[in-house]
GUKOL-551270 format. One record per residue (C-alpha): residue in three letters; chain; x negated, y, z negated. Coordinates in steps of 0.2 Angstrom, whole numbers, plus 5000, padded with zeros to 4 digits. Example, Ala and Ser with C-alpha at 12.3 -4.5 7.8 and 13.67 -1.06 7.14 Angstrom:
+------+------+------+------+------+
: bapa : doti :    X :    Y :    Z :
+------+------+------+------+------+
:  ALA :    A : 4938 : 4978 : 4961 :
:  SER :    A : 4932 : 4995 : 4964 :
+------+------+------+------+------+
//
This chain:
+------+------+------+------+------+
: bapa : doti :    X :    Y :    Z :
+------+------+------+------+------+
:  UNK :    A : 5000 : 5000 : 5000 :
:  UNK :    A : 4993 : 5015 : 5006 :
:  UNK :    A : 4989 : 5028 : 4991 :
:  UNK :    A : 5000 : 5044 : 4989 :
:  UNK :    A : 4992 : 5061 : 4995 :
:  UNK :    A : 4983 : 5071 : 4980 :
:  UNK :    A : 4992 : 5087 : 4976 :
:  UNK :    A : 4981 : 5101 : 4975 :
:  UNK :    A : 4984 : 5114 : 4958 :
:  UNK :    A : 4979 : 5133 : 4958 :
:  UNK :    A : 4969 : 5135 : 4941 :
:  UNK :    A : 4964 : 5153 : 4936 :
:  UNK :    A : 4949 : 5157 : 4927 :
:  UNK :    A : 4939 : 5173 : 4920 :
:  UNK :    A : 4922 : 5174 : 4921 :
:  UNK :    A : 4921 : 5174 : 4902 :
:  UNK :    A : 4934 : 5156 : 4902 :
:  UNK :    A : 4926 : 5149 : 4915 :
:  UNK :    A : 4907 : 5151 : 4906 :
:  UNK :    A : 4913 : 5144 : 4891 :
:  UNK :    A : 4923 : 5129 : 4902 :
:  UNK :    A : 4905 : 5124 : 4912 :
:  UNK :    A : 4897 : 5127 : 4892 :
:  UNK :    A : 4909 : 5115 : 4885 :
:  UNK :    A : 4905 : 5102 : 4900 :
:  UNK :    A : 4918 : 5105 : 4913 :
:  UNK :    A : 4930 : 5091 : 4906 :
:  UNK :    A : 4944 : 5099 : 4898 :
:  UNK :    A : 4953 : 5113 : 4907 :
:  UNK :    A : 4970 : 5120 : 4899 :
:  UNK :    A : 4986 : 5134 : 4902 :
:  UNK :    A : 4996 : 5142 : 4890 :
:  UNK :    A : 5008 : 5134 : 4881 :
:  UNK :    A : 5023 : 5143 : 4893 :
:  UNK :    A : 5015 : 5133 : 4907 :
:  UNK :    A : 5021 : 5117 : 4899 :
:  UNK :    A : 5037 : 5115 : 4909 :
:  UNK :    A : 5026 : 5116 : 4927 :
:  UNK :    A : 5010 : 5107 : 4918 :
:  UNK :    A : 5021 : 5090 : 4916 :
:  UNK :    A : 5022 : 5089 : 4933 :
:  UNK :    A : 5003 : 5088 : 4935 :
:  UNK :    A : 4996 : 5068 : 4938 :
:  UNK :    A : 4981 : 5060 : 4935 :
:  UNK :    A : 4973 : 5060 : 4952 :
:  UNK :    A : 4976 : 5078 : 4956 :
:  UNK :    A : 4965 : 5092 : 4960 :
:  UNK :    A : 4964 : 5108 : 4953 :
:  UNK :    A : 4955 : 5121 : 4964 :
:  UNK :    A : 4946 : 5134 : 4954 :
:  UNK :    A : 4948 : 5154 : 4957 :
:  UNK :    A : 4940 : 5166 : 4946 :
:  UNK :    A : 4948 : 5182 : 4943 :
:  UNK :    A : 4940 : 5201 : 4945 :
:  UNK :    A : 4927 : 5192 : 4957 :
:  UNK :    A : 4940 : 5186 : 4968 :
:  UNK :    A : 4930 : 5169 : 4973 :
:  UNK :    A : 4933 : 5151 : 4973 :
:  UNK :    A : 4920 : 5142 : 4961 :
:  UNK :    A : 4928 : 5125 : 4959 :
:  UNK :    A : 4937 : 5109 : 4961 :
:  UNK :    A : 4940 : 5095 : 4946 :
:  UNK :    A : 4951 : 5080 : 4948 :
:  UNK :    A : 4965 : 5078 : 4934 :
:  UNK :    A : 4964 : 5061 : 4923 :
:  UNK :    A : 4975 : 5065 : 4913 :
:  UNK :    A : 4983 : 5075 : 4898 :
:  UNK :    A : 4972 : 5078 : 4884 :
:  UNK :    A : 4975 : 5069 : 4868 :
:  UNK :    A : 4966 : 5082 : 4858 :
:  UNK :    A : 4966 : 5100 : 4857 :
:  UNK :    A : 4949 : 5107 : 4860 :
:  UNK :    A : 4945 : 5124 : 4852 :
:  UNK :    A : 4934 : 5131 : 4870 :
:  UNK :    A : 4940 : 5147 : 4872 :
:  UNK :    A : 4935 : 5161 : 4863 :
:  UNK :    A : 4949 : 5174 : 4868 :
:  UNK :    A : 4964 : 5164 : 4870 :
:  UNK :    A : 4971 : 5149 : 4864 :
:  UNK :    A : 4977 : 5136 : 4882 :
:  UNK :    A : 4985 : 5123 : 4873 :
:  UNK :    A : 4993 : 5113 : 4888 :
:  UNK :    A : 4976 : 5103 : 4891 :
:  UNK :    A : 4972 : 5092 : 4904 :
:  UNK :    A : 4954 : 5079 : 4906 :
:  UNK :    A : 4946 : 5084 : 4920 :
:  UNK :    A : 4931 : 5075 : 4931 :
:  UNK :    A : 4920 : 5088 : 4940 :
:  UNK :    A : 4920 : 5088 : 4958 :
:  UNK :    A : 4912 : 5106 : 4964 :
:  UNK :    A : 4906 : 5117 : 4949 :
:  UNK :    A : 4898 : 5134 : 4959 :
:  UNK :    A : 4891 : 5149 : 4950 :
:  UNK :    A : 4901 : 5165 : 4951 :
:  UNK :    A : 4887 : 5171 : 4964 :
:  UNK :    A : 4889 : 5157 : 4975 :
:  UNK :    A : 4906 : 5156 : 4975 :
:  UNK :    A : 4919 : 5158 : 4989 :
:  UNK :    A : 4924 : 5176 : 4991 :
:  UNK :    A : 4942 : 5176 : 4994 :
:  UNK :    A : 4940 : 5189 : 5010 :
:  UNK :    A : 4931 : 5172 : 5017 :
:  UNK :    A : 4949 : 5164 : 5017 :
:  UNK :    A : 4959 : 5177 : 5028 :
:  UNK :    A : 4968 : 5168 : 5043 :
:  UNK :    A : 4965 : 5153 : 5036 :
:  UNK :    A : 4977 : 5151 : 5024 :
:  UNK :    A : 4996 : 5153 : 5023 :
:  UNK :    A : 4994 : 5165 : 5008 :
:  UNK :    A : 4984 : 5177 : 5015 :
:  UNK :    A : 4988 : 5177 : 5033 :
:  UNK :    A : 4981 : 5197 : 5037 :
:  UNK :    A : 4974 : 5214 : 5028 :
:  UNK :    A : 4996 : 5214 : 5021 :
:  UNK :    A : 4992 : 5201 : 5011 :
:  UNK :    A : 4978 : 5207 : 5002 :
:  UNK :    A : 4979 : 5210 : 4985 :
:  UNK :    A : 4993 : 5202 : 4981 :
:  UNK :    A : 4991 : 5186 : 4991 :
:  UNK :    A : 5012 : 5182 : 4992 :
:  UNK :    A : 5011 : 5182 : 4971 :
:  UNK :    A : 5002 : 5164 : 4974 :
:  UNK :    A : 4988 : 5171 : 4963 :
:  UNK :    A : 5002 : 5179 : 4948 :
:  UNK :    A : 4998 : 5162 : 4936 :
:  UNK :    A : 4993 : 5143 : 4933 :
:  UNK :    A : 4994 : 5130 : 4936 :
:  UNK :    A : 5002 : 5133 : 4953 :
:  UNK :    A : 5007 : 5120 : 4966 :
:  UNK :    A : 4998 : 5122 : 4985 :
:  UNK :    A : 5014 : 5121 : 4994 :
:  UNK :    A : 5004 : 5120 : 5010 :
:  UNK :    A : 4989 : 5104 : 5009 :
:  UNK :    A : 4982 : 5113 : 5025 :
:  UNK :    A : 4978 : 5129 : 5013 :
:  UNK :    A : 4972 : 5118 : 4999 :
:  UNK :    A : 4960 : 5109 : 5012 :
:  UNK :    A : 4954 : 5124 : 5019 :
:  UNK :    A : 4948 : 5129 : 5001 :
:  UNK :    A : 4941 : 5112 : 4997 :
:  UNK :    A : 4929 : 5111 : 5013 :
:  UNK :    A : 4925 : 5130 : 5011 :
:  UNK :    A : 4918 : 5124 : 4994 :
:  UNK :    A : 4910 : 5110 : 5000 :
:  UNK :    A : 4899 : 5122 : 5011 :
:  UNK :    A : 4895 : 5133 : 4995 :
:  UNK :    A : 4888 : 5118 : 4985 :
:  UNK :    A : 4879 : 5110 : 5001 :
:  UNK :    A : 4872 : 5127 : 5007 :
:  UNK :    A : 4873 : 5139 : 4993 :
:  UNK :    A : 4874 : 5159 : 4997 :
:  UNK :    A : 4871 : 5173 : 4983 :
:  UNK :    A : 4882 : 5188 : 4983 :
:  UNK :    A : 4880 : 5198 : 4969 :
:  UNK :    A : 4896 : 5202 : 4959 :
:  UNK :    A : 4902 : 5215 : 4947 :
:  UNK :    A : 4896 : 5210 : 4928 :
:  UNK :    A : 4911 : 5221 : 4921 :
:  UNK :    A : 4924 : 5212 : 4930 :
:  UNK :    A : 4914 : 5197 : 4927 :
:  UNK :    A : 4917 : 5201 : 4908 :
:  UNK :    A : 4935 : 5210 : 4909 :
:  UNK :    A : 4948 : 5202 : 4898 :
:  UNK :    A : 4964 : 5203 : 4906 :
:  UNK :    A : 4976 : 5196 : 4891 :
:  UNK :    A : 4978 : 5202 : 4873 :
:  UNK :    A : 4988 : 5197 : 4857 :
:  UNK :    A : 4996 : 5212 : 4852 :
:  UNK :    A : 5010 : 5215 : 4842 :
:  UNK :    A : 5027 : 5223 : 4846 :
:  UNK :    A : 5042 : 5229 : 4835 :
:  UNK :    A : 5058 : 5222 : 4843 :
:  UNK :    A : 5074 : 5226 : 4831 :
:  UNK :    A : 5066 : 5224 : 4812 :
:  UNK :    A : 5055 : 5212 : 4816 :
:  UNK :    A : 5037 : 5214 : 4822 :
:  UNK :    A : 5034 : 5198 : 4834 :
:  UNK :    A : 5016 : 5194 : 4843 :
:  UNK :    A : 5016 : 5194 : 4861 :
:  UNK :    A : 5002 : 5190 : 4876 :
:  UNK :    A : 5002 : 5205 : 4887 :
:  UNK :    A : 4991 : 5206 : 4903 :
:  UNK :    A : 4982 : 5219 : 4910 :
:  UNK :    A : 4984 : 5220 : 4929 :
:  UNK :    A : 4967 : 5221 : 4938 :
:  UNK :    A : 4962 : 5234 : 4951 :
:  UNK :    A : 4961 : 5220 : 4963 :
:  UNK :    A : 4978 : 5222 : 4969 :
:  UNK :    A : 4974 : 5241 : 4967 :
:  UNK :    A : 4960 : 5244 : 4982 :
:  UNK :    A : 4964 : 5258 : 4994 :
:  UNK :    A : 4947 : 5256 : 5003 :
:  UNK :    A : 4945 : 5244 : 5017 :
:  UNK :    A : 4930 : 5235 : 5011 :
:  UNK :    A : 4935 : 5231 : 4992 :
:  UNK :    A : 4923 : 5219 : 4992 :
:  UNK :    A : 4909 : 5232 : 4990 :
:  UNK :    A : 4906 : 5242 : 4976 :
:  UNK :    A : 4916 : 5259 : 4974 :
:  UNK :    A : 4903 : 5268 : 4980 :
:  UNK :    A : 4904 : 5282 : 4992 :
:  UNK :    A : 4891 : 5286 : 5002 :
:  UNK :    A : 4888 : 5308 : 5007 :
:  UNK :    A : 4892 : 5303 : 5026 :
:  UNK :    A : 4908 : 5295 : 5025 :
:  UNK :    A : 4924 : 5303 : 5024 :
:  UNK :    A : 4932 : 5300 : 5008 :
:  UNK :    A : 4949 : 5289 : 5007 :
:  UNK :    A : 4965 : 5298 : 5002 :
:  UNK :    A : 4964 : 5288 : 4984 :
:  UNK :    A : 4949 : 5298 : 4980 :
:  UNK :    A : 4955 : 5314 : 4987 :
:  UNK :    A : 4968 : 5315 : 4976 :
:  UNK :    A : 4961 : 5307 : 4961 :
:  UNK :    A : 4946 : 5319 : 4962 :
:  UNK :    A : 4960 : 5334 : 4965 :
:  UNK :    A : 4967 : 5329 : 4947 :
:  UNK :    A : 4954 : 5329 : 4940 :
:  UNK :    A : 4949 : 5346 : 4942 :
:  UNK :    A : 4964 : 5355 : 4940 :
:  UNK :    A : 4967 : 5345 : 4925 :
:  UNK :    A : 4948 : 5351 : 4919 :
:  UNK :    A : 4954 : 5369 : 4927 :
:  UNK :    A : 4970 : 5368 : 4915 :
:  UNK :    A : 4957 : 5368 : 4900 :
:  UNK :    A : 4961 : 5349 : 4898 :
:  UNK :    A : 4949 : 5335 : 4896 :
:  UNK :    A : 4952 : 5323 : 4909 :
:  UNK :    A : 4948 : 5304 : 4912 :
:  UNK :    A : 4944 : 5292 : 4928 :
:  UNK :    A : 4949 : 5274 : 4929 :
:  UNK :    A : 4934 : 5265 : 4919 :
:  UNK :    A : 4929 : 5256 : 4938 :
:  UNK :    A : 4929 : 5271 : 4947 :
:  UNK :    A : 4917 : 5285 : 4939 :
:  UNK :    A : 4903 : 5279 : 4952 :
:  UNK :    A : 4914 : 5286 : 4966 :
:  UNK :    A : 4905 : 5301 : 4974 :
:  UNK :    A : 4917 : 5317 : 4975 :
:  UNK :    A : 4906 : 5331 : 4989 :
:  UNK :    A : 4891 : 5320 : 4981 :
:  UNK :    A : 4894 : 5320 : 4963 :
:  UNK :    A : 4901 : 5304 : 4954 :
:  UNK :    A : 4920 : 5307 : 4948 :
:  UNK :    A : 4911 : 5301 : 4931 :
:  UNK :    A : 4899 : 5320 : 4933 :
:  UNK :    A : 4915 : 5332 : 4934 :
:  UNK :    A : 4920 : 5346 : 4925 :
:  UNK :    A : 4930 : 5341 : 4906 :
:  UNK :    A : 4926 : 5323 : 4910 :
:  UNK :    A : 4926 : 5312 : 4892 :
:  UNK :    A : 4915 : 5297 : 4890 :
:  UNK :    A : 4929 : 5288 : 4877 :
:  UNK :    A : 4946 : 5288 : 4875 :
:  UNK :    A : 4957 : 5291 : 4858 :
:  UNK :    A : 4953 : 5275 : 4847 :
:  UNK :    A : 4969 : 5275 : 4838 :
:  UNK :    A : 4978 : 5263 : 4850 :
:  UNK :    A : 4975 : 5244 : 4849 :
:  UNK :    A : 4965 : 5234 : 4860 :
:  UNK :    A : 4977 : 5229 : 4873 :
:  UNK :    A : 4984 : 5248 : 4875 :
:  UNK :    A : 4966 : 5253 : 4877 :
:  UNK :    A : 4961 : 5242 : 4893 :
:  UNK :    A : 4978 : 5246 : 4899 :
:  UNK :    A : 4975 : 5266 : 4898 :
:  UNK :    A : 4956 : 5262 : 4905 :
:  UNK :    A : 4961 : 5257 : 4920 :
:  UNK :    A : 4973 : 5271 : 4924 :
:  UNK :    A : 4968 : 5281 : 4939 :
:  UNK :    A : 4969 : 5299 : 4930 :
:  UNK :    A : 4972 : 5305 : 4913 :
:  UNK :    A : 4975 : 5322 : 4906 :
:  UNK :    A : 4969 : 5325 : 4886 :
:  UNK :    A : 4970 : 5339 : 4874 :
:  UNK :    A : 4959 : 5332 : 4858 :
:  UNK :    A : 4965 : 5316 : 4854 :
:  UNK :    A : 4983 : 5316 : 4862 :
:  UNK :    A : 4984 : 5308 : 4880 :
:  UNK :    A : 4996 : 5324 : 4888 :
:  UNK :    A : 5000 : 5314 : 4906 :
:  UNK :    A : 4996 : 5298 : 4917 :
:  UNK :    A : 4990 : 5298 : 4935 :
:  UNK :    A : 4994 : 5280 : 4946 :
:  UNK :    A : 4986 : 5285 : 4963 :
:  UNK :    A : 4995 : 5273 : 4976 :
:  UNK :    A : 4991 : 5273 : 4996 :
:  UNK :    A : 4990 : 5256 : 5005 :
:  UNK :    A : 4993 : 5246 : 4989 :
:  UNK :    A : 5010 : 5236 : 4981 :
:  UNK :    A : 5013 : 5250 : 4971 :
:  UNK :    A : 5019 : 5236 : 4956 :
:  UNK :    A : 5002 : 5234 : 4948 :
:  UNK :    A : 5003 : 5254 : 4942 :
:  UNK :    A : 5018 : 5255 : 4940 :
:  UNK :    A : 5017 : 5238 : 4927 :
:  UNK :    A : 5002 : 5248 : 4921 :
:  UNK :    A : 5012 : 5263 : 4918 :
:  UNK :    A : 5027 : 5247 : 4910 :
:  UNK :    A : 5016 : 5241 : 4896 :
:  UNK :    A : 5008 : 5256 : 4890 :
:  UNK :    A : 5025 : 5262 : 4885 :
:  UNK :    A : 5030 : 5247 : 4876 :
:  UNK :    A : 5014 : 5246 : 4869 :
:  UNK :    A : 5018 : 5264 : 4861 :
:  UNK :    A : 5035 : 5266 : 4865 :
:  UNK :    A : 5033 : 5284 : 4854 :
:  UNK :    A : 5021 : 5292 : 4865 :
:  UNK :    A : 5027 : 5307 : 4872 :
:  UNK :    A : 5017 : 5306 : 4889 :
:  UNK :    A : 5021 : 5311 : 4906 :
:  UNK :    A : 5021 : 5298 : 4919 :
:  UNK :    A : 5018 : 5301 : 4938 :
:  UNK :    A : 5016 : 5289 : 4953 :
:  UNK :    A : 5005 : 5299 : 4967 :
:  UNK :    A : 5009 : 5290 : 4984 :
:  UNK :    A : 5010 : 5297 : 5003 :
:  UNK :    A : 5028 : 5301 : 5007 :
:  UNK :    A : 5028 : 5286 : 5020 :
:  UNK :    A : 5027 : 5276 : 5002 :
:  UNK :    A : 5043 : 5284 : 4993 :
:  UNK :    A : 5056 : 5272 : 4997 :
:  UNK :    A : 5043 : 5258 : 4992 :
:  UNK :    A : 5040 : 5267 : 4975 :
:  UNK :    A : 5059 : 5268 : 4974 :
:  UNK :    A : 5063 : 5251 : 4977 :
:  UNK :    A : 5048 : 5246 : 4963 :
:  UNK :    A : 5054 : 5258 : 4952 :
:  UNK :    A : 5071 : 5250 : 4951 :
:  UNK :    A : 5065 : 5231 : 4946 :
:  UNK :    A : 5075 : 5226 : 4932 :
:  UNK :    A : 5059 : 5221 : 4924 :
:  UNK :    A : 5057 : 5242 : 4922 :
:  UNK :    A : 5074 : 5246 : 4922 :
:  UNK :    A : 5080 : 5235 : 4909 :
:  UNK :    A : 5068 : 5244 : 4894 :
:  UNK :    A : 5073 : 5254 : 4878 :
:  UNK :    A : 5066 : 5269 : 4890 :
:  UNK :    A : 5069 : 5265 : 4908 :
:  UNK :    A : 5053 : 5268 : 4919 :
:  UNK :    A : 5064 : 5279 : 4933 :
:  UNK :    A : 5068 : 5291 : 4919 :
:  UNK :    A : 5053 : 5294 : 4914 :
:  UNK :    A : 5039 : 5291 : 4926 :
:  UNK :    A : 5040 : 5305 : 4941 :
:  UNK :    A : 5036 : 5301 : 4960 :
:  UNK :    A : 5022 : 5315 : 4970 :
:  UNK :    A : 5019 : 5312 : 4985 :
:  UNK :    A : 5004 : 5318 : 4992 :
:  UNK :    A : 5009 : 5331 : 5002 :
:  UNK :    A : 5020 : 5341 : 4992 :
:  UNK :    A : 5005 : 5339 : 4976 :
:  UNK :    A : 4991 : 5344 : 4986 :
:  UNK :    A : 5003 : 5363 : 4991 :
:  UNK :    A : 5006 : 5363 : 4975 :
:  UNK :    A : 4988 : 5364 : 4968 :
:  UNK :    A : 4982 : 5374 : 4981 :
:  UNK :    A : 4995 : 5385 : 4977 :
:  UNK :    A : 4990 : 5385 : 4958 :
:  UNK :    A : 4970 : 5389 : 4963 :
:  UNK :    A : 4976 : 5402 : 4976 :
:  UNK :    A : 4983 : 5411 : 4963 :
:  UNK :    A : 4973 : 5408 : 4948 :
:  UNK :    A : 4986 : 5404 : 4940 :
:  UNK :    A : 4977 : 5385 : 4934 :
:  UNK :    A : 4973 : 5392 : 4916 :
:  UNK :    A : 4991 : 5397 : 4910 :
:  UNK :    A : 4999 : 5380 : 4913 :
:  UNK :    A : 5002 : 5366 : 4905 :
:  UNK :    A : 5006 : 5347 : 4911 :
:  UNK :    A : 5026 : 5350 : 4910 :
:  UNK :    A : 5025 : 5359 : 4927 :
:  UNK :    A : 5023 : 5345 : 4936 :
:  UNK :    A : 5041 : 5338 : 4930 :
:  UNK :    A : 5049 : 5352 : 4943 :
:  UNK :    A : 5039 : 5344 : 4958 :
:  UNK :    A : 5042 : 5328 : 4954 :
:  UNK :    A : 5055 : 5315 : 4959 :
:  UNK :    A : 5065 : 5305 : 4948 :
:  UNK :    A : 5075 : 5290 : 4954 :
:  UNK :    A : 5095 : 5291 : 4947 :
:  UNK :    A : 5099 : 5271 : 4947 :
:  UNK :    A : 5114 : 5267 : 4956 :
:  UNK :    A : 5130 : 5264 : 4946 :
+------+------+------+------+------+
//
């Protein structure tokens, strides 16, 4: 009797879990325990292919034996108690990896440059069934040419070390109950064509819309008599030759008050405005992306603190307001003790960029505060 076809298993790592998973000897690789209903389906014989978050490359394949009869304490950040024995077949160093770029128009998941990013959600958690073998075969073999003929690419220690899931506590009714919130990575986020490169740009290339704009906010926020902030990933970026990390009221560290979930979400926030220690407004800066990943960014910091009085905006060409609009609308932001349409104001490009030319025209930067920006801004009524 001919054997039944392997089913192939998406199985996310970071580069902190998967270190610790090699250390511990690549034989026990486990999910969270709200992976449990989709983990019984798993069977001894299957293959989990091995992606690693930030990095965005492909470092692995292990064959399932079969569930673990033990709980082993691996993983320093998180407990993954739905654990499963696992043989190695491909273990690759983050360096030598698969870059995901590697896999475009060859798999059903990422089938052109609209896929990137978000990759048709295949990549939103794990375990996750290949629903095409064709994709997972592609994976294997590309694999198999990394371990046989191994290629380093260098690769980001930051994201290397990011940790995209937190224990934090929030206060639902009287009680105080402890959730896992994740952080969404700027991976989703890239407005640049080659994202696989580091954020750098060089003094002959024409700067991308993403940084016009973020560098704009930045100093009108400094010209307001604010201190500002840049997304933690991008203050390498060159604005006219100087890094966005060089301007004008720039602040090397955020308020400390906050826990630590709150404060990778507000790190990663394209633009903030300050006044001592209070955060006065939040910049999301959205061209060619999905738009959901700053927007969810924009989600957890208010339930993370639902009493901050902050002012929320999603920057976005005009092409991109019916897109935001639609996003906006998700019942996931919708159906919160402060809805994210009532309280998080669409700019487009356009209209923000006659409005701070306007302001430095007229001199007027020094006598404003952060509020102004609620009149240009567009707020989404839902439909009743």
């Amino acid at each position: 009797m001919a054997s039944s076809p392997k089913t192939y298993w998406l199985n996310l790592f970071t580069g902190t879990t998967w270190k610790e998973f090699r250390a511990a000897g690549a034989t026990i690789s486990g999910f969270r325990a709200s992976r449990q209903k989709l983990a019984a389906k798993i069977q001894p014989g299957d293959v989990f292919l091995c992606y690693l978050t930030g990095v965005m490359r492909w470092v692995g394949a292990v064959e399932v034996r079969g569930p673990s009869q033990e709980k082993h304490a691996i993983w320093s950040q998180m407990s993954f108690p739905v654990q499963f024995e696992v043989k190695p077949l491909i273990l690759l160093d983050p360096e030598t990896g698969v870059p995901m770029a590697h896999l475009k128009g060859l798999t059903s998941f990422y089938v052109n440059d609209q896929d990137a990013g978000k990759f048709k959600a295949f990549l939103r958690g794990s375990p996750n069934r290949f629903q095409s073998p064709g994709d997972a075969a592609v994976i294997l073999g590309l694999l198999e040419q990394a371990q046989a003929h191994p290629e380093r690419r260098p690769v980001s220690q930051a994201k290397l070390q990011r940790k995209p899931f937190y224990l934090a506590e929030q206060q639902i009714g009287k009680k105080t109950v402890q959730t896992v919130v994740t952080v969404p990575d700027n991976e989703e986020d890239e407005c640049d064509e080659d994202a696989e490169t580091p954020a750098q740009e060089t003094a002959d290339k024409q700067p991308s819309e993403h940084l016009t704009i973020q560098a704009n906010l930045l100093m009108l926020g400094a010209e307001m008599g604010l201190n500002v902030w840049a997304a933690k990933n991008d203050r390498g970026r060159l604005w006219n030759g100087v890094p966005l990390g060089d301007l004008a009221g720039m602040v090397d560290e955020l308020p400390t008050q906050f826990n630590e979930a709150t404060q990778e979400t507000i790190e990663l926030i394209d633009v903030l405005w300050l006044k001592g220690n209070s955060i006065l407004a939040a910049f999301e800066i959205e061209c060619t992306t999905t738009v959901y990943s700053g927007l969810l960014r924009m989600s957890d910091l208010m339930a993370l603190q639902p009493n901050l009085d902050i002012k929320l905006f999603i920057v976005a060409p005009e092409t991109r307001r019916a897109k935001v609009e639609r996003e906006i609308k998700r019942p996931t932001f919708m159906l919160r003790p402060k809805p994210l349409n009532k309280i998080c104001g669409f700019l487009s490009f356009s209209n923000l960029m006659v409005k701070v030319d306007g302001i430095r025209e007229l001199g007027l930067a020094g006598a404003l505060s952060p509020s102004f920006l609620e009149t240009t801004a567009e707020y989404f009524e839902a439909k009743l």
